[in-house]
C-alpha positions as CSV (number, residue, x, y, z in Angstrom):
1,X,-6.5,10.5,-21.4
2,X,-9.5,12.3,-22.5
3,X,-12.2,11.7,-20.4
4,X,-15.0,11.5,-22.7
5,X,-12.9,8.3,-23.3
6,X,-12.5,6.5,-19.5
7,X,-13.7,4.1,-17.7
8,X,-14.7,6.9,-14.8
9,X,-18.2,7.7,-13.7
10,X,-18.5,8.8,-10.6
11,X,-21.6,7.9,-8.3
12,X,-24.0,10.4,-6.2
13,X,-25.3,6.9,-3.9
14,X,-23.2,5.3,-2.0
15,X,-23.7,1.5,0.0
16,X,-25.6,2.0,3.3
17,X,-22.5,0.1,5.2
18,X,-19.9,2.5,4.3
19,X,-18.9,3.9,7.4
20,X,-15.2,5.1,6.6
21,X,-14.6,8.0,4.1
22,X,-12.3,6.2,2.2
23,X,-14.5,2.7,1.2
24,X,-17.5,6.4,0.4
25,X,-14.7,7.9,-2.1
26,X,-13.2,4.7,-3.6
27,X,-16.6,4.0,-4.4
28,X,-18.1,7.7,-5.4
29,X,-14.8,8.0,-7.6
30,X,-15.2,4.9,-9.6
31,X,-12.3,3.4,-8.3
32,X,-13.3,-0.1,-6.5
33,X,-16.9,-1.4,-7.3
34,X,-17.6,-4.5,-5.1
35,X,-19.5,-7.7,-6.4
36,X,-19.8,-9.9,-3.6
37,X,-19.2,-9.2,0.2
38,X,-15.5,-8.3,0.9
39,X,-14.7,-8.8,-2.7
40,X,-13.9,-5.6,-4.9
41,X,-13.2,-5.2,-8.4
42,X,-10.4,-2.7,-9.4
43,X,-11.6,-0.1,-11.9
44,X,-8.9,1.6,-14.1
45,X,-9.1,4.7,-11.7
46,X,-8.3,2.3,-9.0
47,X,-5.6,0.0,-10.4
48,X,-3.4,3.0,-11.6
49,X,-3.1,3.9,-7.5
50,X,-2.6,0.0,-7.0
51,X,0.7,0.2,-9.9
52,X,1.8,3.5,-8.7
53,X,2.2,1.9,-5.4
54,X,3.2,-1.7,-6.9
55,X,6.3,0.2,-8.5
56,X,7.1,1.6,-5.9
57,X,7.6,-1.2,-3.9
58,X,9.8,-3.1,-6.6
59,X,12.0,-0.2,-6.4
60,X,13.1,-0.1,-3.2
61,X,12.9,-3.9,-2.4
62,X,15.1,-4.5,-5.7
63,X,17.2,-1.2,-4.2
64,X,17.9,-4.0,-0.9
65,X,18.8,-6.7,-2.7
66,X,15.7,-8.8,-2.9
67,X,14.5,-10.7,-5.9
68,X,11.0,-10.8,-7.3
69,X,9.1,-14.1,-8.0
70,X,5.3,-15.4,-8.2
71,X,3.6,-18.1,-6.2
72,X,0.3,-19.3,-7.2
73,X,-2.9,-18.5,-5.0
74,X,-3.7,-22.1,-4.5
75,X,-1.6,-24.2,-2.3
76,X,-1.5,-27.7,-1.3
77,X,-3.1,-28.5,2.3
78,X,-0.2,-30.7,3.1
79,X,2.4,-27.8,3.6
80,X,0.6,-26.3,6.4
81,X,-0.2,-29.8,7.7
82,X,3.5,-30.2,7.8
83,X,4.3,-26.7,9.5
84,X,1.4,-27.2,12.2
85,X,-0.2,-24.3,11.0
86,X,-3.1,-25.9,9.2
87,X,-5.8,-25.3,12.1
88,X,-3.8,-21.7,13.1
89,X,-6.2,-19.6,11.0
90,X,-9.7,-21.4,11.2
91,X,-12.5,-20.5,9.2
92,X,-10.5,-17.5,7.5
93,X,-8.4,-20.0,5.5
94,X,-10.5,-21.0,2.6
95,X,-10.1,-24.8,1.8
96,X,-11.4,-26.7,-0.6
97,X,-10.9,-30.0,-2.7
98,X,-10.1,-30.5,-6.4
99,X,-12.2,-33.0,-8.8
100,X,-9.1,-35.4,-7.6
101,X,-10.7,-35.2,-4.0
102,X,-7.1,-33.5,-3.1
103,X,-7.6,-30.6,-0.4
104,X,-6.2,-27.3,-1.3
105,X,-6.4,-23.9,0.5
106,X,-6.2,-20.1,-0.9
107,X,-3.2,-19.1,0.4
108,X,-3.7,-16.2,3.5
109,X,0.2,-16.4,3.3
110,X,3.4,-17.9,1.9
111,X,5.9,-18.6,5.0
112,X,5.3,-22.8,3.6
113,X,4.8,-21.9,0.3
114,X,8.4,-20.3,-0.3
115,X,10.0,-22.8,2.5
116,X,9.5,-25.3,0.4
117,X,10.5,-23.3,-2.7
118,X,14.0,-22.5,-0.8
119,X,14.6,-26.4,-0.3
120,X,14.8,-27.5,-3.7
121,X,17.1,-25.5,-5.0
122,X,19.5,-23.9,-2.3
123,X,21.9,-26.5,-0.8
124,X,24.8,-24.6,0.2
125,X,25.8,-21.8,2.8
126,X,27.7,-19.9,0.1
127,X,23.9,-19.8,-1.7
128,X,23.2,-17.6,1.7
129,X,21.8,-14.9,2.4
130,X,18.4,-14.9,0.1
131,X,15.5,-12.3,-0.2
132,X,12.7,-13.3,-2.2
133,X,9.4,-11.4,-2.8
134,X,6.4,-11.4,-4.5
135,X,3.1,-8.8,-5.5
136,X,0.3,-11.7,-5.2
137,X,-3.7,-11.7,-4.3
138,X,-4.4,-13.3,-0.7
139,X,-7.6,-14.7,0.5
140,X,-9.0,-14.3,4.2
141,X,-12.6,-15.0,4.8
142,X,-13.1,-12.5,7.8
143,X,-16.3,-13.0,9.4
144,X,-17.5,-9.9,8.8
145,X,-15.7,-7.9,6.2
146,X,-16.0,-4.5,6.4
147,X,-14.7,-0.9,5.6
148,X,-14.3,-1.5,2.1
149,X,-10.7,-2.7,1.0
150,X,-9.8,-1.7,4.8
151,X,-11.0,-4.6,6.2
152,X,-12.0,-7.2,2.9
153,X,-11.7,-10.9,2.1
154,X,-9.3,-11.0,-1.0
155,X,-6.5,-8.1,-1.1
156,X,-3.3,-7.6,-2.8
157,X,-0.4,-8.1,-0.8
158,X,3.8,-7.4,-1.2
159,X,4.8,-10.5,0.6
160,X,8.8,-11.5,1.1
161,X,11.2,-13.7,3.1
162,X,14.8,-13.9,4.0
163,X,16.7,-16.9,4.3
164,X,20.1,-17.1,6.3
165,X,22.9,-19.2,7.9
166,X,22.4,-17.5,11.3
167,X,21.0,-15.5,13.7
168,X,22.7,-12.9,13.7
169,X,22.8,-12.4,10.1
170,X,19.1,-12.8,10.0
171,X,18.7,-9.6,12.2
172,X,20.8,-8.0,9.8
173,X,18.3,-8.9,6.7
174,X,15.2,-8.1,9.5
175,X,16.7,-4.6,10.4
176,X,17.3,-4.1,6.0
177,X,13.7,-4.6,5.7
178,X,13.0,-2.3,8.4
179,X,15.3,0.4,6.6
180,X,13.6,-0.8,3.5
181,X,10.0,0.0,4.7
182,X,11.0,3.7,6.0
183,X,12.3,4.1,2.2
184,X,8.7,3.1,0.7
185,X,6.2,5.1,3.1
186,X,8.7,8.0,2.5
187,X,8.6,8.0,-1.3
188,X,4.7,7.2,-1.2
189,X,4.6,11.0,1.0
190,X,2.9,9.7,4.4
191,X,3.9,9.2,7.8
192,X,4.3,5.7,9.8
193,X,4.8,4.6,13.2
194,X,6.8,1.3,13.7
195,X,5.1,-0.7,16.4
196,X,6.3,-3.9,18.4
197,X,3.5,-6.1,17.8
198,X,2.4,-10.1,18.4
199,X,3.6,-12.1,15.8
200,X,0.4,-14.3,16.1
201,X,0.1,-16.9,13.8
202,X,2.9,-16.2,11.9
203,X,5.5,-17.2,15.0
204,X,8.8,-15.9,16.1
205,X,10.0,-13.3,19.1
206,X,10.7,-10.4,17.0
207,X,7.6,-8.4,14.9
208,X,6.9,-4.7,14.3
209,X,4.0,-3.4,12.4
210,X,4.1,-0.4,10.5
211,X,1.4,2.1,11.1
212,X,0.1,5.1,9.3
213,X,-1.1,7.9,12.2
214,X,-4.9,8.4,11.6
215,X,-8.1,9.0,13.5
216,X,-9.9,6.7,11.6
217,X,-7.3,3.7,12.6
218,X,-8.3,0.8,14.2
219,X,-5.7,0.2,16.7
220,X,-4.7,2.5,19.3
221,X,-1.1,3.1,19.9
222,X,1.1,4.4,22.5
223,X,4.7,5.6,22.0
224,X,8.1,7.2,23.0
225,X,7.8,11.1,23.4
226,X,11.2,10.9,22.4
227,X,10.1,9.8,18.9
228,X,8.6,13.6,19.3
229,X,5.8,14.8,16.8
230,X,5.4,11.7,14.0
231,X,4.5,14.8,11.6
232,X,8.0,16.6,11.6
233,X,10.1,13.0,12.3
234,X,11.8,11.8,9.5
235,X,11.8,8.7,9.9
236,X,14.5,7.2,6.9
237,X,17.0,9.4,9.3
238,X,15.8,7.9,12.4
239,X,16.1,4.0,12.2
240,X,18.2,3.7,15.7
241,X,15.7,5.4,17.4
242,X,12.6,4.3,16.0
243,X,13.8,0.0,16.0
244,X,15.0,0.4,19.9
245,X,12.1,2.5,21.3
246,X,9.2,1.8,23.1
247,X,6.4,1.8,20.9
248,X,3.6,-0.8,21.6
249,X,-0.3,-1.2,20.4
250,X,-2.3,-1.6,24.0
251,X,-2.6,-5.1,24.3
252,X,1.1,-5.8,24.3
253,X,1.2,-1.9,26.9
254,X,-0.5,-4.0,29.6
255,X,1.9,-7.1,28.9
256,X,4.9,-4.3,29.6
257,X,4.8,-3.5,33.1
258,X,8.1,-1.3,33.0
259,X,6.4,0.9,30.7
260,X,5.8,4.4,32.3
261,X,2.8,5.8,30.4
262,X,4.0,9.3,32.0
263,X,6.6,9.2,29.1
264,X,3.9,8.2,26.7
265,X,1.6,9.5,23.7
266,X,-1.2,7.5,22.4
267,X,-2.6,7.7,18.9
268,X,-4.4,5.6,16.6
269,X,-2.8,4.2,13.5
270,X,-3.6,2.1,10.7
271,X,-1.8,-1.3,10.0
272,X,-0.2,-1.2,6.9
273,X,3.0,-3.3,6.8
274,X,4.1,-6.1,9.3
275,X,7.8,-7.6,9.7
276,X,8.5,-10.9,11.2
277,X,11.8,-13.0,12.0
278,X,10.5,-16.3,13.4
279,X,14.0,-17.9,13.0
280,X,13.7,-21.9,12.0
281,X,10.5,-21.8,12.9
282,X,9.4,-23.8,9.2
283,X,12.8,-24.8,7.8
284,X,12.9,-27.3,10.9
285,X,9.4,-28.2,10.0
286,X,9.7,-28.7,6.2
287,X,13.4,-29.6,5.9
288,X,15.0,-26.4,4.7
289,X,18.9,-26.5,5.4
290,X,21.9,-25.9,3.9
291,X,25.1,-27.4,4.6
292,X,28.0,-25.2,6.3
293,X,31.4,-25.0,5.6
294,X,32.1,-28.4,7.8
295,X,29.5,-30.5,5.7
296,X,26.9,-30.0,8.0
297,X,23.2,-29.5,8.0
298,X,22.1,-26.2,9.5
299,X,18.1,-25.3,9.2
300,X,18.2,-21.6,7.6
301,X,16.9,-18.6,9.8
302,X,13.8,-17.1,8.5
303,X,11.7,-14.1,8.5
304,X,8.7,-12.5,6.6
305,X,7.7,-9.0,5.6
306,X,4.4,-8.0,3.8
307,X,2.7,-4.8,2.8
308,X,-0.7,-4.5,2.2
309,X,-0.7,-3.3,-1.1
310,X,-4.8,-2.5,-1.6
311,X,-5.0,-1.6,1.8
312,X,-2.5,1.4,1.7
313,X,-4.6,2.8,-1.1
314,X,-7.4,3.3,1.6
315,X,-5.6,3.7,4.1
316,X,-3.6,6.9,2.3
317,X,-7.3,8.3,1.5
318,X,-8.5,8.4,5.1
319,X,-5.4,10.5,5.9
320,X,-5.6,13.2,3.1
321,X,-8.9,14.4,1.9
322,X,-11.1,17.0,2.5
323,X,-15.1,17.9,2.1
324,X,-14.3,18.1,-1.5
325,X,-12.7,14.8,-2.1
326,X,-9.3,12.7,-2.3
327,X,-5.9,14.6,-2.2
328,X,-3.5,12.3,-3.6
329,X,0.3,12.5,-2.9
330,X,2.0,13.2,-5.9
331,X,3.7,9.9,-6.1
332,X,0.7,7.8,-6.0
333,X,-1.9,10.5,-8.3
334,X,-3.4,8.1,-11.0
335,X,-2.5,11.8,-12.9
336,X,-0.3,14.0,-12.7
337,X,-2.5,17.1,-13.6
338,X,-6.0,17.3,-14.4
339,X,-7.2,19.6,-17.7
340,X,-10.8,21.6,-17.5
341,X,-12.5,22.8,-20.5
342,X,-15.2,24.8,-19.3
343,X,-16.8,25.0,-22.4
344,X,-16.0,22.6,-25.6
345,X,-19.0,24.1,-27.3
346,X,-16.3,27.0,-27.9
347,X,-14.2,26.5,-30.8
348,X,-11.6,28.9,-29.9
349,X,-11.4,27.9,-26.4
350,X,-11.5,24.1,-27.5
351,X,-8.4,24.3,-29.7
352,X,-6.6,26.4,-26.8
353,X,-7.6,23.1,-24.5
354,X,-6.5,20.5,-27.3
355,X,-3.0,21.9,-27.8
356,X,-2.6,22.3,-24.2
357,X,-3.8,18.6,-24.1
358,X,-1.0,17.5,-27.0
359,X,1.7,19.6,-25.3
360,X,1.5,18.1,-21.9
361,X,1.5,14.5,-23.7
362,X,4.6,14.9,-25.2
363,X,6.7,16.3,-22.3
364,X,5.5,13.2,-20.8
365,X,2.9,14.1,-18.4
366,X,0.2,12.1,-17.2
367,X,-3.2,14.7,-17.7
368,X,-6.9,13.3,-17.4
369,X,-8.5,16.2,-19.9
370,X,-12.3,16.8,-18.8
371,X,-13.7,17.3,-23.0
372,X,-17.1,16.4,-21.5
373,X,-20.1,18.4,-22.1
374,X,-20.9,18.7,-18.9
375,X,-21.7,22.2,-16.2
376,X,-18.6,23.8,-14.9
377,X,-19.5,22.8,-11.2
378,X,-20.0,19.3,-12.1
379,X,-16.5,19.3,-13.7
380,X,-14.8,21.1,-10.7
381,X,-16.7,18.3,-8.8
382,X,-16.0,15.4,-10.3
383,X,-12.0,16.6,-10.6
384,X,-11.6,17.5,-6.6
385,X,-13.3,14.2,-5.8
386,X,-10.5,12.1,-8.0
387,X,-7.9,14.4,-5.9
388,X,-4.9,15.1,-8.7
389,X,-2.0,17.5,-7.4
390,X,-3.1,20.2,-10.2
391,X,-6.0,21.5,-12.0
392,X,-5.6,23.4,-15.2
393,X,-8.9,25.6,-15.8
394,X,-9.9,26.9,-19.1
395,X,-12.9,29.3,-19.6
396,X,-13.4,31.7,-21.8
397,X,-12.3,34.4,-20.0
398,X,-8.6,33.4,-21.0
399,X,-9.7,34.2,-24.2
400,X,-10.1,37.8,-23.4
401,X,-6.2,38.4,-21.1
402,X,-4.7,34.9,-22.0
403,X,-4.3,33.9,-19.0
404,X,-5.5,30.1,-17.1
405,X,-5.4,29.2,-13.8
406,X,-3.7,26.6,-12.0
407,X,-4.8,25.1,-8.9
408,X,-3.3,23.6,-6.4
409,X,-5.4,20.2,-5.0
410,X,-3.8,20.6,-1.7
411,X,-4.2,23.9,-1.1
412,X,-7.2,24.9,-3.3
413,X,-4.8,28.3,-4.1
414,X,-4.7,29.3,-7.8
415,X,-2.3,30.4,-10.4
416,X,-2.6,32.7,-12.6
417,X,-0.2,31.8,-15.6
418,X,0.4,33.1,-19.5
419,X,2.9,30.4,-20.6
420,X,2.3,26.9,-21.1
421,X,5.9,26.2,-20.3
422,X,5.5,27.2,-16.9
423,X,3.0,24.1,-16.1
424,X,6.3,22.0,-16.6
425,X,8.3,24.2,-13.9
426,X,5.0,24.4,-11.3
427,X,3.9,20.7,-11.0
């Protein structure tokens, strides 16, 4: 993509109630532009982080054996009425009624929504188990929304639930999703924390929240020492240990008097996942059973896993940047590489830039080429603050030896390099 050509111009002001670095670079890099409180548009910066991550999600819940489907935003009042859950959320659930006078909600969450899915069309226990998930827009009114897409009103949300015959095999699908979860954070490139947590409104006895380590996070966590130092763990390789140790946000610490905070390390992390199994908790509710293999009726075991999808993308930034900018993991980049021309108003050293540009195309690489007219140090600006692994730089003195430079995001070291082929080996 030529950049003379995208939707990308980034912003020297930023809004007074910005407070965390990553709602000041989503907005100074064109990503996110809000347009009423706690509601963001996604700019095409911005969405291709929101697909990056979206695919990989699909992957690895499609990898476990789940299935994808859509529910609509709007639900029907008398679900939740049903469930008991209808007053559980309060103001944040957004209800309103149709020209019919018929009350409907903007779904926060689905737990009633795929119950009653489930019902109408599995009967039997040889139908069992079943994993069903969804990429959908939620709604929350928070009272005070805040923090950008951290902390916002309407967010995009992985949302899936497992349906089984029993208990036990329903701690099997909740200990999949767990695996599951390690998979994801691992291909996106961070680090995570699982944490027992409440299950709150949602119900059940078993939760865990998945937490990325930051400073900036919002919840302060304590944990295991045995879990060691969460930057060298890795954590696909260390399910046992992670799902059976101690590691608790403070409010459930003080509920856990056999804890011994001796043996303890506390952190801050940032919630971005939370598993739940809840058991029969709506299929008793809404009617959601299957018969077993005597003929008789036995409520399905339950539980729910979400991501926050738009979340993550903030929640990535505030963990990798620097003074310069964003510093995207590879997997995530909305580019793979980004292409400087520090001068187009040289012939020579535009047609260098242009079949550089061509080449990287068709080998299938994903380059944002700067083509603007604009000063060099705007240019290296503007392509730190959008944070792509690699930065291509062509002046003119690679006219003169031949020779560009390739720099590293991450580590602000540059390459020098004479053949174009080499680009393909180094990024």
């Amino acid at each position: 993509m030529k950049l003379s050509d995208y939707f990308l111009k980034p912003r020297k002001d930023i809004p007074s109630d910005a407070t965390l670095i990553s709602h000041k670079l989503m907005i100074k890099s064109s990503m996110i532009k809000q347009t009423t409180s706690g509601i963001y548009a996604w700019l095409p910066l911005g969405l291709k982080i929101l697909k990056k991550i979206e695919d990989i999600v699909r992957k690895f819940h499609n990898l476990y054996g789940c299935q994808e489907l859509l529910m609509p935003t709007i639900q029907s009042s008398n679900i939740w009425k049903k469930s008991e859950r209808y007053n559980d959320y309060g103001p944040e659930m957004l209800k309103f009624y149709d020209r019919n006078k018929k009350e409907l909600l903007y779904g926060p969450t689905n737990e009633e929504l795929i119950t009653e899915i489930f019902k109408e069309y599995i009967k039997s226990y040889k139908d069992l188990p079943k994993n069903l998930y969804q990429i959908q827009w939620k709604f929350r009114d928070e009272i005070r929304p805040r923090y950008g897409v951290m902390r916002c009103r309407e967010f995009l949300m992985k949302d899936n639930y497992s349906f089984d015959l029993t208990k036990n095999g329903a701690e099997k699908s909740y200990d999949n999703m767990f695996k599951c979860y390690l998979e994801i954070f691992k291909e996106i490139g961070i680090k995570v924390i699982p944490v027992k947590a409440d299950p709150g409104a949602i119900g059940g006895d078993l939760s865990h929240e998945f937490h990325l380590i930051s400073d900036s996070g919002d919840t302060n966590i304590l944990y295991d020492k045995k879990i060691g130092n969460i930057n060298k763990l890795d954590i696909t390789n260390s399910f046992n240990l992670l799902r059976n140790l101690y590691s608790v946000t403070d409010d459930e610490y003080k509920k856990k008097q056999d804890l011994n905070e001796n043996k303890l390390i506390k952190t801050k992390g940032i919630e971005i996942g939370h598993i739940f199994y809840f058991g029969t908790k709506y299929s008793e509710k809404l009617g959601a059973y299957v018969l077993d293999e005597k003929g008789e009726k036995n409520n399905v075991e339950m539980g729910s896993y979400g991501i926050g999808i738009s979340r993550l993308v903030a929640a990535v930034i505030e963990t990798s940047h620097d003074d310069k900018g964003i510093i995207w993991p590879k997997s995530i980049s909305p580019f793979d590489i980004g292409l400087i021309n520090l001068n187009i108003k040289n012939k020579d050293l535009t047609k260098v830039s242009d079949d550089i540009y061509d080449y990287l195309k068709k080998n299938n690489v994903d380059v944002l080429y700067d083509d603007t007219s604009e000063r060099p140090g705007e240019k290296f600006a503007n392509m730190d603050l959008i944070g792509v692994p690699y930065q291509i730089i062509l002046g003119e003195k690679f006219l003169k030896d031949s020779c560009f430079e390739l720099k590293n995001r991450k580590t602000n070291k540059i390459m020098k390099i004479k053949n174009v082929n080499e680009i393909l080996k180094k990024i």
